[in-house]
VMD Tcl script that builds the backbone (N, CA, C; Angstrom):
set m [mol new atoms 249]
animate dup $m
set s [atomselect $m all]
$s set {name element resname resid chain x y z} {
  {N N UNK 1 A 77.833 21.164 57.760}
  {CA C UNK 1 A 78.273 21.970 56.648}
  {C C UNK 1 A 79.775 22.236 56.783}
  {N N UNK 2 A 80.693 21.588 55.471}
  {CA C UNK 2 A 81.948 22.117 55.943}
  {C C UNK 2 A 82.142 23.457 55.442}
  {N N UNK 3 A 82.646 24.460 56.331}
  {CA C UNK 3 A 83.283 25.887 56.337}
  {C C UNK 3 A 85.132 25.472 55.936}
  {N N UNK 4 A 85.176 26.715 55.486}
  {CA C UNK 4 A 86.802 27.425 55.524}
  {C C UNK 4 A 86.862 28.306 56.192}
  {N N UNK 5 A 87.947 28.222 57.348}
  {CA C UNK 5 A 88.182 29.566 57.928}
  {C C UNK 5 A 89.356 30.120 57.711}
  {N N UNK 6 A 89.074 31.302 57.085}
  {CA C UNK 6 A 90.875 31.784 56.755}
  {C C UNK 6 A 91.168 33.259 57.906}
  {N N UNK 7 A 92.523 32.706 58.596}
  {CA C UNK 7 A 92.758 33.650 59.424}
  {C C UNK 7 A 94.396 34.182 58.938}
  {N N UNK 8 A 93.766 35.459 58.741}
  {CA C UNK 8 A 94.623 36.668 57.947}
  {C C UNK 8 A 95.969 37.298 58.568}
  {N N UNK 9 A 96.651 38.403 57.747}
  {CA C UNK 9 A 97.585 38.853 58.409}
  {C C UNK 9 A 96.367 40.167 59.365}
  {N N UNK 10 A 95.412 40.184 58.868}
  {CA C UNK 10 A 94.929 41.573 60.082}
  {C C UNK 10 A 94.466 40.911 61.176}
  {N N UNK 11 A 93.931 39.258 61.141}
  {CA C UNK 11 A 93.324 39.004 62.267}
  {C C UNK 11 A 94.498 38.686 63.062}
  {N N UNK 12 A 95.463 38.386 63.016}
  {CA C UNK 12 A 96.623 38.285 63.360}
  {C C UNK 12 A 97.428 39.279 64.439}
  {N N UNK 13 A 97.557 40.522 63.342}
  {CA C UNK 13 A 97.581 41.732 63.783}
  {C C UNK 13 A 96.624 42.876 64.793}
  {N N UNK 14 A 95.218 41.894 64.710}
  {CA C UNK 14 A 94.538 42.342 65.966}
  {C C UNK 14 A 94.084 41.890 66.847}
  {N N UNK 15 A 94.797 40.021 66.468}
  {CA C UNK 15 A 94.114 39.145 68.033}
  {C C UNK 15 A 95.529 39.988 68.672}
  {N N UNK 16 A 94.351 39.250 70.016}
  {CA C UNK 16 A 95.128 38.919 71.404}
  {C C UNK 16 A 95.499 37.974 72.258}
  {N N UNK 17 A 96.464 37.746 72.269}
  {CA C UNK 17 A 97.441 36.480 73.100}
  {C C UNK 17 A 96.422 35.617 74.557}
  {N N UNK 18 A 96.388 34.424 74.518}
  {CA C UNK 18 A 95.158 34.283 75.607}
  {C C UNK 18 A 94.000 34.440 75.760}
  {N N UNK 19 A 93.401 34.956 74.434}
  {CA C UNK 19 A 91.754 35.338 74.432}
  {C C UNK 19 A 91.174 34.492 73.983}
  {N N UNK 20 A 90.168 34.261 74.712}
  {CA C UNK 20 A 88.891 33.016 74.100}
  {C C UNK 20 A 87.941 33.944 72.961}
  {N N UNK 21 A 88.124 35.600 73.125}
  {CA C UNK 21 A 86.867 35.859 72.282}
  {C C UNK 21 A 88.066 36.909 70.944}
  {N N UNK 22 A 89.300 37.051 71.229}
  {CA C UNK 22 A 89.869 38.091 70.754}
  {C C UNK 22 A 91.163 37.293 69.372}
  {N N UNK 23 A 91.312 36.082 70.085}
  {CA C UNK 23 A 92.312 35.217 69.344}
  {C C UNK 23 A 92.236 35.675 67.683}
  {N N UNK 24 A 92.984 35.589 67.073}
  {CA C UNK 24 A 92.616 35.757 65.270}
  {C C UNK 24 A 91.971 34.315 64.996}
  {N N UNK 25 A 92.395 33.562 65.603}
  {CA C UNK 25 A 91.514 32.346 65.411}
  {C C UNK 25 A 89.727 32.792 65.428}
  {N N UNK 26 A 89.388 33.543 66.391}
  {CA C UNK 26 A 88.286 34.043 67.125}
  {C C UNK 26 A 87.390 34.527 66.141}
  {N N UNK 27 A 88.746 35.602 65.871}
  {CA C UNK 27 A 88.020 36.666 64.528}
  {C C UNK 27 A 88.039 36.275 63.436}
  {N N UNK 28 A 88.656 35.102 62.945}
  {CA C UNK 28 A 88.254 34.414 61.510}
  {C C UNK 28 A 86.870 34.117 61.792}
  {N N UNK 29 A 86.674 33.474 62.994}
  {CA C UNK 29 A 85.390 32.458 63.142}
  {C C UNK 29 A 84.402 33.753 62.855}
  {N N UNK 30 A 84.589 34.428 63.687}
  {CA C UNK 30 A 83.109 35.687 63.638}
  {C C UNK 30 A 83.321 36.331 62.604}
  {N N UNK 31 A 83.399 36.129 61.413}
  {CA C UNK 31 A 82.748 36.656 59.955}
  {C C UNK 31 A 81.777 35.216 59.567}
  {N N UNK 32 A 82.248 34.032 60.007}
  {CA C UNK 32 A 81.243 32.926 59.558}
  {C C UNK 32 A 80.121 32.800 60.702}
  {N N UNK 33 A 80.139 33.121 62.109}
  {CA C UNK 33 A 79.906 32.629 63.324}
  {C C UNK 33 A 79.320 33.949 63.918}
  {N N UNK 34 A 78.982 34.987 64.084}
  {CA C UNK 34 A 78.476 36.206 64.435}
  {C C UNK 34 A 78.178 36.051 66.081}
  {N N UNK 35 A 77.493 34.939 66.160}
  {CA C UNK 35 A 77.409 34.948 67.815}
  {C C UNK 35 A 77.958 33.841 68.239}
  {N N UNK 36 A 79.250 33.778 67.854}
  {CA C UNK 36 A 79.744 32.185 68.122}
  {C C UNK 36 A 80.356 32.807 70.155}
  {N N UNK 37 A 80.530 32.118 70.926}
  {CA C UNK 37 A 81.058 32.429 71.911}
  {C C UNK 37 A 82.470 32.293 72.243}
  {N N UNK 38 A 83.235 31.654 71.878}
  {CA C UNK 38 A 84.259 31.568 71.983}
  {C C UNK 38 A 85.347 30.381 71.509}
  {N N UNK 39 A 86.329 30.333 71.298}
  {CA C UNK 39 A 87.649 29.696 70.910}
  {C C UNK 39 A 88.533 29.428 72.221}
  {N N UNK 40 A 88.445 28.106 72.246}
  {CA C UNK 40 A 89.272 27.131 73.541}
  {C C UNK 40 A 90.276 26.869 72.925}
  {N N UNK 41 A 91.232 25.845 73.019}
  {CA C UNK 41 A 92.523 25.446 72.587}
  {C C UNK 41 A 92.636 24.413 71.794}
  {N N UNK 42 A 91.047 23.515 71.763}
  {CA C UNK 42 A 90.349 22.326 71.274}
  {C C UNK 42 A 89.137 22.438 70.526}
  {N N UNK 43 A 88.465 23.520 70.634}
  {CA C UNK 43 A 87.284 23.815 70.179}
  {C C UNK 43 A 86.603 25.520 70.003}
  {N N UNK 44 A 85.354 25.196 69.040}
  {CA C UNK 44 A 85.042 26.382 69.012}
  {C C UNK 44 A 83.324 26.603 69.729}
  {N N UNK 45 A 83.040 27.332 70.385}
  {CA C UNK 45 A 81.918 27.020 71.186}
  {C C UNK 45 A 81.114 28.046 70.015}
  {N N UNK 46 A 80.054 27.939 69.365}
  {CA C UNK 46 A 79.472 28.310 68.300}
  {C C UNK 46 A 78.055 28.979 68.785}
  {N N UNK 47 A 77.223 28.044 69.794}
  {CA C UNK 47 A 76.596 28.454 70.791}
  {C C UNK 47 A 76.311 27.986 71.908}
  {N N UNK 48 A 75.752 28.213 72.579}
  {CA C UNK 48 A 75.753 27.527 73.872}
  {C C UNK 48 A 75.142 26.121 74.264}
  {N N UNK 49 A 74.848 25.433 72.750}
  {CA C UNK 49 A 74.776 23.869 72.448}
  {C C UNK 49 A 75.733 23.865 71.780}
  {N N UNK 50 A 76.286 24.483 70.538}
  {CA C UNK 50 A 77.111 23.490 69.565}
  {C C UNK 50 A 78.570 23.843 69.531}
  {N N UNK 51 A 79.264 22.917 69.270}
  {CA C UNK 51 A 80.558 22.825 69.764}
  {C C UNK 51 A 81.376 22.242 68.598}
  {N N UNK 52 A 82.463 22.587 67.866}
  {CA C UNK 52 A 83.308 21.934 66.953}
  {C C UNK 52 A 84.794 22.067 67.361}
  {N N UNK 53 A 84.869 20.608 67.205}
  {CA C UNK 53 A 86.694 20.739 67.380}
  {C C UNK 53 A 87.793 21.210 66.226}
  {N N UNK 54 A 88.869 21.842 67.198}
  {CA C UNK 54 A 89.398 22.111 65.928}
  {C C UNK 54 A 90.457 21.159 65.393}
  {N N UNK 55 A 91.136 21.465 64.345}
  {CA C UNK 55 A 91.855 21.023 63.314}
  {C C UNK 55 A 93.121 21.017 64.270}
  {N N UNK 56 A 93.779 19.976 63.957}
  {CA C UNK 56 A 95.025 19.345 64.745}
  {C C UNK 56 A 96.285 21.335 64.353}
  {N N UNK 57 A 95.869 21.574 63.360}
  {CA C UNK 57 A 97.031 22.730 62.457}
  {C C UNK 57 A 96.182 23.929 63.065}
  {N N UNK 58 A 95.121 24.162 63.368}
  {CA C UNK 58 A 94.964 25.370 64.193}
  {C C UNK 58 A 95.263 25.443 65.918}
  {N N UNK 59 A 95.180 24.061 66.290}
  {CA C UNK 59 A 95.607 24.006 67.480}
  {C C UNK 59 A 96.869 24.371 68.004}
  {N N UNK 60 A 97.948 24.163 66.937}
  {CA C UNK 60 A 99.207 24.263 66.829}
  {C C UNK 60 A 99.198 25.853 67.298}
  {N N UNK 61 A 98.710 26.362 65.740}
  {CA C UNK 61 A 98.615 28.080 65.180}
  {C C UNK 61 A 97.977 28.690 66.792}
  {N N UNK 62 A 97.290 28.041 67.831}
  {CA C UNK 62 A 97.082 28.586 69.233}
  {C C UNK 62 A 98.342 28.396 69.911}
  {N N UNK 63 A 98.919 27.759 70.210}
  {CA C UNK 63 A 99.927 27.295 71.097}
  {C C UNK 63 A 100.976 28.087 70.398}
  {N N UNK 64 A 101.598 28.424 68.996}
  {CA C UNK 64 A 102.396 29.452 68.688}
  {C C UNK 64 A 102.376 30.795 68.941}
  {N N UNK 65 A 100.827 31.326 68.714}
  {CA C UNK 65 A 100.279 32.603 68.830}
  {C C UNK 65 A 100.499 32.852 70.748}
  {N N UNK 66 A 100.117 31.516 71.352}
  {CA C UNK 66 A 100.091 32.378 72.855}
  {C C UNK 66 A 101.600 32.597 73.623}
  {N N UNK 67 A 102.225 31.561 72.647}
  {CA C UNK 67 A 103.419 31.309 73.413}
  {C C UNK 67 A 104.447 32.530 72.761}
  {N N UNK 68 A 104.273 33.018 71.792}
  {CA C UNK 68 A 104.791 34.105 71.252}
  {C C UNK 68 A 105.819 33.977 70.193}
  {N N UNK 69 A 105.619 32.661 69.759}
  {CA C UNK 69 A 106.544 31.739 68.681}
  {C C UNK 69 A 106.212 32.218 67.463}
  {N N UNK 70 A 106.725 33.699 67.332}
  {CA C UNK 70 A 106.117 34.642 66.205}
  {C C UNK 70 A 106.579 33.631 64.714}
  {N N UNK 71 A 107.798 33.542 64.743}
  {CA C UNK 71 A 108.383 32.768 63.581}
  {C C UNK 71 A 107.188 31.695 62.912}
  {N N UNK 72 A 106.306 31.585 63.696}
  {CA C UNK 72 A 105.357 29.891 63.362}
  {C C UNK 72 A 103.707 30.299 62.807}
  {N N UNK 73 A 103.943 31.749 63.398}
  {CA C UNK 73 A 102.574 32.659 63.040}
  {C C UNK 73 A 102.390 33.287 61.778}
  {N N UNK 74 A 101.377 32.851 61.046}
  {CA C UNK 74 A 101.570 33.165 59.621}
  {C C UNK 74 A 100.068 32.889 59.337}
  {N N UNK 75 A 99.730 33.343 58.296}
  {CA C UNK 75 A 97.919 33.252 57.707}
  {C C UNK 75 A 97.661 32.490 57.659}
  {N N UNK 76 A 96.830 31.443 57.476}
  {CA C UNK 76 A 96.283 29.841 57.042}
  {C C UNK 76 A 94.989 29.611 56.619}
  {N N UNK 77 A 94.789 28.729 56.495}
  {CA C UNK 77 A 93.198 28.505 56.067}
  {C C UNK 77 A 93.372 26.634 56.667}
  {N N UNK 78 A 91.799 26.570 57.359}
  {CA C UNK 78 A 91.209 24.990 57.939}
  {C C UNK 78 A 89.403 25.218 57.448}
  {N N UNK 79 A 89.431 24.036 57.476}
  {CA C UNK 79 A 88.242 23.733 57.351}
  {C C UNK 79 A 87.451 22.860 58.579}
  {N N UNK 80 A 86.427 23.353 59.045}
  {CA C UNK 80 A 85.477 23.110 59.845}
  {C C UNK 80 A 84.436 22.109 59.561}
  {N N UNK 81 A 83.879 21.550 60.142}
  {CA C UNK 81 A 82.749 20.845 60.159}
  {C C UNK 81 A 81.422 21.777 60.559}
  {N N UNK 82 A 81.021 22.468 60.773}
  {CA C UNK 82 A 80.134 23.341 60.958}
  {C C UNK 82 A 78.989 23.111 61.228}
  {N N UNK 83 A 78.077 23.164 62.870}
  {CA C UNK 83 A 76.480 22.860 62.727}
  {C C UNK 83 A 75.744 23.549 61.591}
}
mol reanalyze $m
mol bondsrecalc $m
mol representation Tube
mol addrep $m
């Protein structure tokens, strides 16, 4: 099923730098994903079988967010492949 995940100026404003469960990446996912487990740098672990990679442009949006490359951090929307 393909999903949209849109990650906001609040998820933004309330991830945290380095978090697998806290990222705004994280918290877009858990309004679609409720018990998803976590957000890697490559993937989203959904449950403890299913696994989706991410989008070449959210991978980025990680590597800006941790590195603190505020200028590059901004809302977006990707689309998922979704079990």
């Amino acid at each position: 099923m393909r999903t949209k995940i849109t990650v906001t100026k609040e998820d933004i404003e309330k991830g945290q730098r380095r978090s697998n469960l806290y990222c705004p990446i994280a918290l877009a996912c858990s309004r679609h994903f409720p018990f998803m487990i976590s957000v890697c740098s490559d993937t989203i672990y959904v449950d403890e079988r299913d696994r989706v990679k991410l989008p070449a442009r959210a991978r980025k949006f990680i590597l800006a967010f941790d590195n603190c490359f505020d200028d590059r951090v901004k809302p977006f929307s990707f689309f998922i492949e979704a079990p």
